[in-house]
C-alpha positions in Angstrom: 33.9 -9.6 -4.2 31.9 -9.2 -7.1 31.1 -5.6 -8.5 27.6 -5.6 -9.9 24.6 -3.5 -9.8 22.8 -5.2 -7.1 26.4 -4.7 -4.7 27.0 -1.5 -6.0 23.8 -0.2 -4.8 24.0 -1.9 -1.8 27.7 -0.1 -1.1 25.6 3.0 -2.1 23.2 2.3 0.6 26.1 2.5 3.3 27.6 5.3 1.9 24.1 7.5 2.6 24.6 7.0 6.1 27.0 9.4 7.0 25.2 11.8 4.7 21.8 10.7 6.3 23.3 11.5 9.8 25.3 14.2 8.8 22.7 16.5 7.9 21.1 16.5 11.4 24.2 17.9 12.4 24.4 20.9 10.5 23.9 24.4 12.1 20.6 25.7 11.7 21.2 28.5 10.6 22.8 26.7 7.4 19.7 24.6 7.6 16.2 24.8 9.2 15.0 21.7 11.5 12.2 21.5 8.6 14.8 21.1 5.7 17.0 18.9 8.0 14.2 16.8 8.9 12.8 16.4 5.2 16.1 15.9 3.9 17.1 12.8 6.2 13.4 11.5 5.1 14.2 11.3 1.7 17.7 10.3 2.1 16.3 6.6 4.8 13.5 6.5 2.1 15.9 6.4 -1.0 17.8 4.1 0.9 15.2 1.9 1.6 13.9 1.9 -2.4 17.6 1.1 -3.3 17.2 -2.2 -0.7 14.5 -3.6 -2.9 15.7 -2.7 -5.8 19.0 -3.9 -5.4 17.5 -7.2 -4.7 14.8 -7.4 -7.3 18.0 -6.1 -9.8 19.7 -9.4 -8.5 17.3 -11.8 -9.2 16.3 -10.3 -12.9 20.2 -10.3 -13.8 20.7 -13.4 -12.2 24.1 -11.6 -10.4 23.2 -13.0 -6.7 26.4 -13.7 -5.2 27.6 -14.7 -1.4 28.7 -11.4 -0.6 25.8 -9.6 -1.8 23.6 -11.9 0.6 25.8 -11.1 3.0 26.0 -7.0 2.4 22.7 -6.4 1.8 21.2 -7.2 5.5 24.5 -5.8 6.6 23.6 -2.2 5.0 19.9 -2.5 6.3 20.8 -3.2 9.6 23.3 0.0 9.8 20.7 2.3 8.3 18.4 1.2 10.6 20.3 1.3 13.7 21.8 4.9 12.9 18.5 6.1 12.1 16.9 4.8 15.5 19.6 6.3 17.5 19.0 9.3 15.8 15.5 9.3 16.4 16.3 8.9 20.4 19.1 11.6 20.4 16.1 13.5 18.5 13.7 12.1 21.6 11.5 11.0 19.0 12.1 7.4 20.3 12.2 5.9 23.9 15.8 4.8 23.7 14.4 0.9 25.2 12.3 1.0 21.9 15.9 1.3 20.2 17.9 -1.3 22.2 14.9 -4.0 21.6 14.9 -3.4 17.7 18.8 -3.1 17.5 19.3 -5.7 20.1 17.3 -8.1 18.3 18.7 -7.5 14.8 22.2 -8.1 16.7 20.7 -11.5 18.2 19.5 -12.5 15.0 22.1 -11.9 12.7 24.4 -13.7 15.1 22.0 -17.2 15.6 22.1 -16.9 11.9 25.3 -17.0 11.2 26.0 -19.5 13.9 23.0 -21.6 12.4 24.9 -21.4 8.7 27.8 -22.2 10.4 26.4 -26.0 11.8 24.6 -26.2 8.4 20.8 -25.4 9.8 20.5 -22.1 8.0 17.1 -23.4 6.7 15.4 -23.7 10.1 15.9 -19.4 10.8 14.8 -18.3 7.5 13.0 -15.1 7.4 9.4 -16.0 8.3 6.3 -13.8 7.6 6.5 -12.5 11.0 9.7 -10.8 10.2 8.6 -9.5 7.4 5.8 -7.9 9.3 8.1 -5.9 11.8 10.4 -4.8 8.6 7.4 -3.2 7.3 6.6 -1.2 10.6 9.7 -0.3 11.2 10.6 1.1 7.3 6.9 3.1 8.0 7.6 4.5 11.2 10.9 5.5 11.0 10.2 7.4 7.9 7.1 9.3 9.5 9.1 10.0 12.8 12.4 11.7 10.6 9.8 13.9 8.9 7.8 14.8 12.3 5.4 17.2 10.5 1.7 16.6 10.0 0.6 16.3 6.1 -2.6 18.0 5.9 -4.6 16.7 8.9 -2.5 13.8 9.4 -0.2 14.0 12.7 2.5 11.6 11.1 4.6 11.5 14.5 1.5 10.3 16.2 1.2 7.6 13.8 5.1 6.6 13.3 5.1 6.7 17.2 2.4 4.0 17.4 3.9 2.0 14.2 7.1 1.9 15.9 5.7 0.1 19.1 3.5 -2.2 17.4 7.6 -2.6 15.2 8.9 -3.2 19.0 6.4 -5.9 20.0 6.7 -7.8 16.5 10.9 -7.6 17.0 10.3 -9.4 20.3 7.2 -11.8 18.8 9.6 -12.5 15.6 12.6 -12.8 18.0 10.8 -15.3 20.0 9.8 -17.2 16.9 13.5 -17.8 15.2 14.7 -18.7 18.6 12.1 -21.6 19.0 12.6 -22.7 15.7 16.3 -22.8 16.3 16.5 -24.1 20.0 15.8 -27.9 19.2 18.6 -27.7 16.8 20.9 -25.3 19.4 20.5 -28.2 21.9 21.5 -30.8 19.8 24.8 -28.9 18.6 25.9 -27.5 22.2 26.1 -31.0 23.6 29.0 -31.6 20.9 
């Protein structure tokens, strides 16, 4: 395993999670919903800066590696899932909302890897579509930790609606890897 910048930040970005978590836990008396809430925003968005950068300081420094493709959706996927199930323990998110975002991430990771495995990594490559629901779901998860309007803005009304329209792209973008991967998934299950 390589230790560079680009993994280093990555292991960073794990390492936040039990603090990310952790801090909704505290008593309140140590710390105020308000301060609990802000504090887990800032920590998921630092988190979420260190994913691109971590991956822009990979390309510059030319220090890509295996692992590092392999960590890096690792530690987004872990964020992610430990901050939507604390958004439903929060009841800030239907918990079905959760298991189609989580449940899809699982799906996906695992027809990739199976894909890599038979040497047709190319045909589930991330697709625009995928992109989209990443940048719904790293907006509304954001606005639902904070769950305080800015000025006139009712952010949890608008990370509650950005986190549906994430749902229905997970399933769309789901649906799309898995017909782009079927006609190859046929022709490998028959060996």
């Amino acid at each position: 395993m390589p230790l560079n910048i680009p993994n280093a930040l990555t292991w960073a970005r794990i390492a936040m999670i039990p603090l990310f978590v952790g801090v909704f836990y505290l008593p309140d008396t140590w710390v105020s919903p308000a301060q609990k809430n802000l504090f887990g925003t800032a920590v998921f968005v630092l988190a979420a800066v260190t994913d691109w950068f971590d991956g822009y300081l990979a390309r510059v420094l030319r220090q890509t590696s295996a692992f590092g493709a392999f960590l890096d959706p690792v530690a987004d996927k872990l964020m992610v899932a430990a901050a939507l199930i604390l958004l439903v323990q929060l009841a800030r998110v239907d918990a079905i909302i959760a298991v189609i975002i989580i449940g899809r991430e699982i799906t996906i990771s695992a027809l990739r890897e199976w894909m890599a495995r038979v040497g047709e990594s190319a045909s589930v490559a991330v697709a625009y579509i995928g992109k989209l629901k990443t940048a719904a779901q790293m907006t509304a998860i954001p606005l639902l930790l904070y769950n305080a309007p800015l000025s006139s803005i009712d952010l949890r009304f608008v990370g509650s609606i950005l986190i549906y329209v994430a749902a229905a792209l997970t399933l769309w973008s789901m649906g799309y890897y898995l017909r782009r991967a079927m006609p190859r998934l046929a022709r490998h299950m028959d060996r």
